[in-house]
N, C-alpha and C positions, 0 to 999 in steps of 0.2 A: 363878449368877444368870442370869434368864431375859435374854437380849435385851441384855450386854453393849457393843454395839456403840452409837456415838455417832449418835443418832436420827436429825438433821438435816444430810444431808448437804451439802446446797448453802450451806452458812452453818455452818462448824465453827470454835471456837477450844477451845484447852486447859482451859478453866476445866469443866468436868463430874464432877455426881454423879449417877449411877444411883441410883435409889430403889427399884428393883425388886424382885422379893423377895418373902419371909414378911410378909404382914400380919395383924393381927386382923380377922375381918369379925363384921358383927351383922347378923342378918335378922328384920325384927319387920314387924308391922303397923302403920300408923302411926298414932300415939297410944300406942303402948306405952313401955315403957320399954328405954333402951337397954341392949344385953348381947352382947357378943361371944362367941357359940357357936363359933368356928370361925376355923382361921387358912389364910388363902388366898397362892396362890401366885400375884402382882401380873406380869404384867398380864393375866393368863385370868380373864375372867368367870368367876364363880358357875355359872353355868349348864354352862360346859365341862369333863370331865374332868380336864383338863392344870392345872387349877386347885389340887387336890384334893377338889374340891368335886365339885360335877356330877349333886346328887343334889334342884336344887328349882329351877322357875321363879320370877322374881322376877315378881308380880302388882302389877297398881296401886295397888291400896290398902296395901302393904308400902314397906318401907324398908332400904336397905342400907347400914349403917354400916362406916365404914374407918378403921384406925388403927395407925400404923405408928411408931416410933421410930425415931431417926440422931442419927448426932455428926457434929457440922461440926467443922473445924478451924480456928484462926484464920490459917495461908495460905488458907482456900479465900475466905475473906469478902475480898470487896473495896467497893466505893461500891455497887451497885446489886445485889439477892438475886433469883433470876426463882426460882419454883417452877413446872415445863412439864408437861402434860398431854397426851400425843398423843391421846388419843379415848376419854371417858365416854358410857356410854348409861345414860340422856339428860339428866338435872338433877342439878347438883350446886349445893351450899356446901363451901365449904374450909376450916379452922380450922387456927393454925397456934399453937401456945403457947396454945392456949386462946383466940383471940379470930381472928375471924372476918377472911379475907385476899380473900374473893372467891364469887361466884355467877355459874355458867356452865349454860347448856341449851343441845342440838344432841349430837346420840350420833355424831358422824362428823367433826370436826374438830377439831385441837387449841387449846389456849388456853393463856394464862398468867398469874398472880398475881404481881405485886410483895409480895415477902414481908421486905424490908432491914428495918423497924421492930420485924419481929416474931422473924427468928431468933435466934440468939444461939449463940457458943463453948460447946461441949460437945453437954449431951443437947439433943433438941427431938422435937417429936411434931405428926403430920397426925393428922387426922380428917376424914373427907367422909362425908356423908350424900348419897343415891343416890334417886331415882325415876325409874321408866320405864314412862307409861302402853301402852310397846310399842302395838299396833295398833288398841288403844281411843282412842288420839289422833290429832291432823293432822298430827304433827309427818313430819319426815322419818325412817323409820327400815326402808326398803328392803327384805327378803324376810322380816322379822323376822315373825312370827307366833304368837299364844300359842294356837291351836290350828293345828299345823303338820300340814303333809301336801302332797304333788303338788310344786307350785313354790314352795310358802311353807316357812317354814325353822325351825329351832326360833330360840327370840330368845334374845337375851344379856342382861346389865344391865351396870352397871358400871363399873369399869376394866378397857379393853383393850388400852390401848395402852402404851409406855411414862410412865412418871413419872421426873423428873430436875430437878436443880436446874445452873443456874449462876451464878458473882458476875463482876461488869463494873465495869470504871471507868466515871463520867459519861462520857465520850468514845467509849461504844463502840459499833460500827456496828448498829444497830435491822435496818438491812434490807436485801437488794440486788436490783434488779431487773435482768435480763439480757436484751437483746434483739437476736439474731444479724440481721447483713446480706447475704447472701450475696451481691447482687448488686451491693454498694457493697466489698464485702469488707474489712466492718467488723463491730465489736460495739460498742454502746449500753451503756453500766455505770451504772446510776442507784443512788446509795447514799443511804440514812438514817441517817443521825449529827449529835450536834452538833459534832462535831469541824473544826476547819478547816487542820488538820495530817493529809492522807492523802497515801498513794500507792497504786496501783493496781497491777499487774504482774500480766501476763497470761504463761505459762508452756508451753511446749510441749515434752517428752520431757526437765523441770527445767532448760530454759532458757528464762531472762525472752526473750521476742520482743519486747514492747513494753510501756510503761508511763507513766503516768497523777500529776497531783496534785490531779486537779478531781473535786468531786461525781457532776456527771455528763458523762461523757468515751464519745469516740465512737473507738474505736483498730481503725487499719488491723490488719490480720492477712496477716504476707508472706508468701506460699508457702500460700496458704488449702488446707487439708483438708477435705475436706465429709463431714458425717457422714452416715450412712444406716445401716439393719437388715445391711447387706453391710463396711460399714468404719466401726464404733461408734466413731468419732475424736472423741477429748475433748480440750479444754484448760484446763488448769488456772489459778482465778485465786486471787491472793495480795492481800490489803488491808489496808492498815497508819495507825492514828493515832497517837498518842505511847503511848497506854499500851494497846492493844486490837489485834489481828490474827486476822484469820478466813480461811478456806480456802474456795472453791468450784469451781464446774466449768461450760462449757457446750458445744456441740456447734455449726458454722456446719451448717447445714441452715435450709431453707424448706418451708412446705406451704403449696400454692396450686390452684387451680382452673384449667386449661388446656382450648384445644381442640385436636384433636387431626387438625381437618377435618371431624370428622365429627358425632365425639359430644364432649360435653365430660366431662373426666375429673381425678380425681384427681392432681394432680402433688407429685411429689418430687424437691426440689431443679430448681426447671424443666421437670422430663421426667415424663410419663406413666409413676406406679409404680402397677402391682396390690397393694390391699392385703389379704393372703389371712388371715385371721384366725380369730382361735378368740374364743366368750361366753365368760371367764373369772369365775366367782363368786365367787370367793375363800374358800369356807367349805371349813371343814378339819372331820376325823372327831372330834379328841381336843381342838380348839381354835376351832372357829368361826369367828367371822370374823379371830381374829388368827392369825396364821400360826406354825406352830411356834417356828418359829428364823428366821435369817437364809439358813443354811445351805438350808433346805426354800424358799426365795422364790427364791436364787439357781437351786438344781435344777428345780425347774417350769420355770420361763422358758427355763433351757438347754433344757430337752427337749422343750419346744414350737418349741424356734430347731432341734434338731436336725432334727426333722420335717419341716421346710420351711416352717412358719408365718413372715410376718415381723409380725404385727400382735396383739394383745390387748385386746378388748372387755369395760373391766374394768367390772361390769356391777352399777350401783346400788349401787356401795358404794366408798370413800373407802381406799385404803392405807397404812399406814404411810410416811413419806417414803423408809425403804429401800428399797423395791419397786420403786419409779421411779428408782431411783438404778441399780439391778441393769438394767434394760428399757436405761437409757440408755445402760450403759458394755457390755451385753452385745449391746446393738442391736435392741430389738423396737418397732417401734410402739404407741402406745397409743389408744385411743378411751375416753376418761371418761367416765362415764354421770356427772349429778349423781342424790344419793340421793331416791327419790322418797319422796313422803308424801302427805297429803288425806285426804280421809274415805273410807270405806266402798269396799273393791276390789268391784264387782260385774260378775260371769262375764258375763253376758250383755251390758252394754253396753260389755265392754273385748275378751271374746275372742271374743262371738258377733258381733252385730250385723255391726263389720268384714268377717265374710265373704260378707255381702250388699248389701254397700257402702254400708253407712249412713253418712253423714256427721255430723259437727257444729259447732258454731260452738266454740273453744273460749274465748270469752267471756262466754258464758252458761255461769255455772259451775254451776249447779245438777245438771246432768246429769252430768258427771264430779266431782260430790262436792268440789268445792272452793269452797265458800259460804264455810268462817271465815277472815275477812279475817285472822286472826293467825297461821294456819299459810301462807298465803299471802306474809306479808310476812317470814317466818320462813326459807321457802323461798330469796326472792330476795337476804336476809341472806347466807343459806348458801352459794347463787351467787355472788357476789361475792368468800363468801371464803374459796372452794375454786378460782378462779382466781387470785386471789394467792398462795395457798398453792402451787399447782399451775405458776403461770406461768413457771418457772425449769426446768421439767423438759423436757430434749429430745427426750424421747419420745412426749410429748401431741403428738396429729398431728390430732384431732378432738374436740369438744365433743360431749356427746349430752343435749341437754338433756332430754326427755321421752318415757317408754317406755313403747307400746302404751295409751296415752290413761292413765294411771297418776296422778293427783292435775294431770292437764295442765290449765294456765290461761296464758291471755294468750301464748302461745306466740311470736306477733309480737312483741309491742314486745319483749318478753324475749330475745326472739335480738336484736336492734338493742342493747339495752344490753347484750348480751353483748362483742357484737363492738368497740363501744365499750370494753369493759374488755379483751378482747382479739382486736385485727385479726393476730393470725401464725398461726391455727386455723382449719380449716374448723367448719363449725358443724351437727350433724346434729339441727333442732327436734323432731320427734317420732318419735321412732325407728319402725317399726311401721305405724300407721296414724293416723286423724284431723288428717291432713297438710290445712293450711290455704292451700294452693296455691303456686303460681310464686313468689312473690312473698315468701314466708315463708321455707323454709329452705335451706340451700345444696345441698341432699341431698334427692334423693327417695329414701326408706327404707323397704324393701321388708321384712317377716316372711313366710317362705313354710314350711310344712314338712309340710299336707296336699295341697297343689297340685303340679301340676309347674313345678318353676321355669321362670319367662321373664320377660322386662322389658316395661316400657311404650313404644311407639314415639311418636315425636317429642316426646319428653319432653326440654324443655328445660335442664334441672338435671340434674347430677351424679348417675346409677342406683347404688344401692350395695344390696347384700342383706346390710341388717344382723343375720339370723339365720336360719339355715336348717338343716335335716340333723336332729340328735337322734336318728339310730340307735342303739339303747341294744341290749344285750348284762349277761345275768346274770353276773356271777362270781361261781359259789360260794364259800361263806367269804368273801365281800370285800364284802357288801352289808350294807347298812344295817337293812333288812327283808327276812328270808326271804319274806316272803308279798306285802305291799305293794310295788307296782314301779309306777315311773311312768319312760314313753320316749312318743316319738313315733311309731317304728316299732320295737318288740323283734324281734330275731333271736337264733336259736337256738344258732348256734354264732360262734366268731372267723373260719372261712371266710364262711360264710355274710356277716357282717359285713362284711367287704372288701369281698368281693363286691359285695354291695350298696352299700357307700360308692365302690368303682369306677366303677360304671354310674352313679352318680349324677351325680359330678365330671366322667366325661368324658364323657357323654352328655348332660346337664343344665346345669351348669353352666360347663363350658369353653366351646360355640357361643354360649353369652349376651355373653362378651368382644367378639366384635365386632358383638354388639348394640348394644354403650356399658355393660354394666357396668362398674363398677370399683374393686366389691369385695366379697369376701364373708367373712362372720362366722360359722363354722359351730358349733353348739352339740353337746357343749361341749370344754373341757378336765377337768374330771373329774367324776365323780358326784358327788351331796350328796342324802345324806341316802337317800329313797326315789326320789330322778332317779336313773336309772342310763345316761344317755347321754352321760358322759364317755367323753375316747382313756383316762383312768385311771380306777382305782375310788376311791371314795373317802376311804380309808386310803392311796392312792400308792401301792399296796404292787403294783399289777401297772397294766402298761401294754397294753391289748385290741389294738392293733392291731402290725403289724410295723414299726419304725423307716424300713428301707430301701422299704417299702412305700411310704407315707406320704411321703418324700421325692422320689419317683419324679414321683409322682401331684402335688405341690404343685409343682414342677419345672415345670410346664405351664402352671400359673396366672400366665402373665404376658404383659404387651405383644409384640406379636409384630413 
């Protein structure tokens, strides 16, 4: 079974079924009649190899039917049934025994159905019918493209993510919010339950340190460890009602904005940290945007920590809750793009114009394509609830709300409610370019990759070079298309490449350091598709540059 692993790490109890697995799929046109041609391996899209499938785009006007069989048992039933869905693209209905449990749209976050009415001891059966206007709509659905090439990406439909069910007593905890103090040297534990029988117990190396009977409780921590990319230190918490117990985790660490005297910079934990990062796309060769296994999320991450990266620009697309769980306990920083969407990407007023420094208002949405008031408030939905999704994970060190003018609207008031929903993140508004001044984001965010890099002087905000580099390099046998190739600078051979990424790093961009950079995102971590300017190719199967290479070179990238 694909993705045995229990999905939701910061909030785990005993009660779990995997649903994953063999299903029946149906692919029709809509209006036709339903029939399952094909039986798919849950959770890879249609569209992906790893599925068995892999042999048809799902189009607009089509439909993907899903339908799957399981036996509950009567230990798994308790008072309350969830049916969980980590991430459909993009509209779904759910039927559960025949009668309809729920309807969910947004191709990048999970959701869930109360289904206690409807299961039942023994056999039971799902059904979900499927549409994805993919890039004919506003919705959000990030490099997805039904005619792919360059940077746009093939699209998926679907189920990608895991499917699971669990049963709960009425008493059992809905939610926990977690918010580290480092400089009170405490933790904030806000829970959701209706229970009034808890106890909290916070745990370090399986000994309770401290412990709690209030909803929301504020508990010292003695002898504080501070987490960072250098010592990934977790503590473990334990939460107890009468009939319900869950398991979670969090990290003491702070990310703030300091000055430094000079320039202001990025801090971690108080102190001025470089954050040297890698664009992380997350699209895989046989699997797309879900990731093979477990095992393939933990491996990437290592081998980006081995190199000397400490940071990951996960970039317009939503991960599985594992992925951030591996970042956290393995120690890498994260920078979350929210997934973009709007109408119409047009080359000229997102990649050209910027280089002649056009500006624009981004309240006047009609220039960057974001006129329908539905995908607009569809978007801010999604915001909302990809930071509570997100808010627990000790590895988010930076927000990125909008990238390279990409469906960008209201960019101001949207950072303010952000930071309203969450003040422990720096916030980088429009990653790239059509930066709305001083006064908007906490990040001035630089894209450079035909220029020679340098920063802006007496720039009052935080300089950060949120993507740069894209030296791409052929590997024969390991590319996507023999003929199609798309880099920002090809080079001929892996010396050559060094080479070239050497003079770059410490010619280029090491003297920017004490310009006031403080930090850069170099693209990328592996190829996709016809991009071949990943450190991997796109199969994982060979890594271009030298490990100790690489570590040498990133070695330098920090506060001096």
């Amino acid at each position: 079974m694909p993705f045995p692993e229990y999905p939701r790490p910061q909030l785990r109890r005993d009660s779990y079924l995997n649903l994953n697995g063999e299903w029946f799929l149906g692919h029709a046109k809509q209006g036709e009649p339903i029939e399952y041609q094909h039986k798919i391996l849950v959770p890879f899209s249609p569209e992906t190899k790893a599925s068995g499938l892999g042999n048809f785009i799902l189009q607009p006007n089509e439909v993907l039917f899903y339908k799957r069989e399981f036996d509950i048992t009567q230990n798994f039933i308790k008072d309350i049934t969830f049916l969980h869905f980590g991430a459909v693209d993009y509209s779904c209905i759910c039927y559960v025994n025949g009668r309809e449990v729920g309807f969910h749209q947004g191709g990048f976050l999970p959701f869930t159905f109360n289904v206690s009415k409807e299961i039942k001891i023994g056999k039971n059966e799902i059904r979900l019918t499927v549409t994805d206007p993919s890039d004919t709509g506003t919705q959000s659905r990030g490099k997805q493209k039904l005619k792919r090439g360059g940077i746009w990406y093939t699209p998926q439909s679907g189920i990608w993510q895991t499917v699971w069910m669990e049963s709960v007593t009425t008493d059992y905890i809905k939610n926990i919010k977690i918010t580290p103090n480092i400089d009170t040297k405490s933790v904030e534990i806000e829970l959701d339950t209706e229970s009034e029988s808890i106890l909290v117990q916070i745990l370090s190396n399986s000994e309770v340190i401290t412990e709690s009977t209030k909803k929301v409780s504020v508990l010292s921590i003695p002898d504080m460890e501070l987490w960072s990319p250098e010592n990934p230190k977790l503590y473990d918490i334990r939460v107890q009602t009468k009939s319900d117990q869950i398991e979670s985790y969090f990290g003491m660490r702070k990310f703030s904005i300091g000055y430094d005297g000079q320039y202001k910079r990025l801090y971690l934990n108080n102190k001025p940290y470089f954050h040297n990062g890698l664009l992380d796309q997350g699209y895989w060769s046989e699997s797309l945007l879900t990731p093979p296994d477990d095992e393939s999320m933990v491996k990437e991450i290592t081998l980006m920590k081995e190199m000397g990266f400490n940071t990951l620009r996960k970039h317009i697309k939503i991960e599985p809750l594992r992925w951030y769980y591996h970042c956290d306990r393995i120690g890498m920083l994260v920078w979350q793009d929210f997934v973009c969407g709007g109408g119409a990407y047009e080359t000229w007023k997102v990649a050209y114009l910027p280089f002649i420094g056009w500006k624009t208002d981004d309240t006047k949405y009609k220039f960057l394509n974001r006129t329908d008031e539905n995908g607009k408030r569809e978007f801010i939905k999604e915001m909302e609830e990809t930071i509570s999704l997100l808010y627990n994970s000790v590895s988010i060190s930076v927000w990125v709300l909008f990238n390279e003018g990409w469906g960008q609207f209201d960019s101001v008031s949207l950072t303010k409610k952000l930071k309203v929903l969450d003040n422990t993140r720096t916030v980088d508004s429009v990653s790239g370019w059509y930066d709305q001044g001083k006064n908007s984001s906490d990040l001035k965010s630089l894209h450079l990759y035909y220029q020679k890099l340098k920063v802006p002087k007496k720039e009052p905000r935080v300089i950060v070079l949120s993507e740069f580099g894209g030296y791409s390099l052929k590997t024969d046998g390991h590319v996507y298309d023999e003929k199609k190739l798309f880099g920002y600078k090809v080079l001929p051979s892996k010396e050559s490449l060094q080479w070239e990424y050497k003079k770059l790093i410490e010619t280029e961009l090491l003297p920017l350091i004490k310009q006031g950079l403080s930090a850069s995102i170099y693209t990328q971590v592996s190829d996709v598709e016809e991009e071949i300017n990943g450190l991997v190719t796109y199969d994982r199967k060979v890594v271009k540059f030298d490990i100790p290479f690489l570590k040498e070179l990133n070695a330098k990238l920090k506060y001096h």
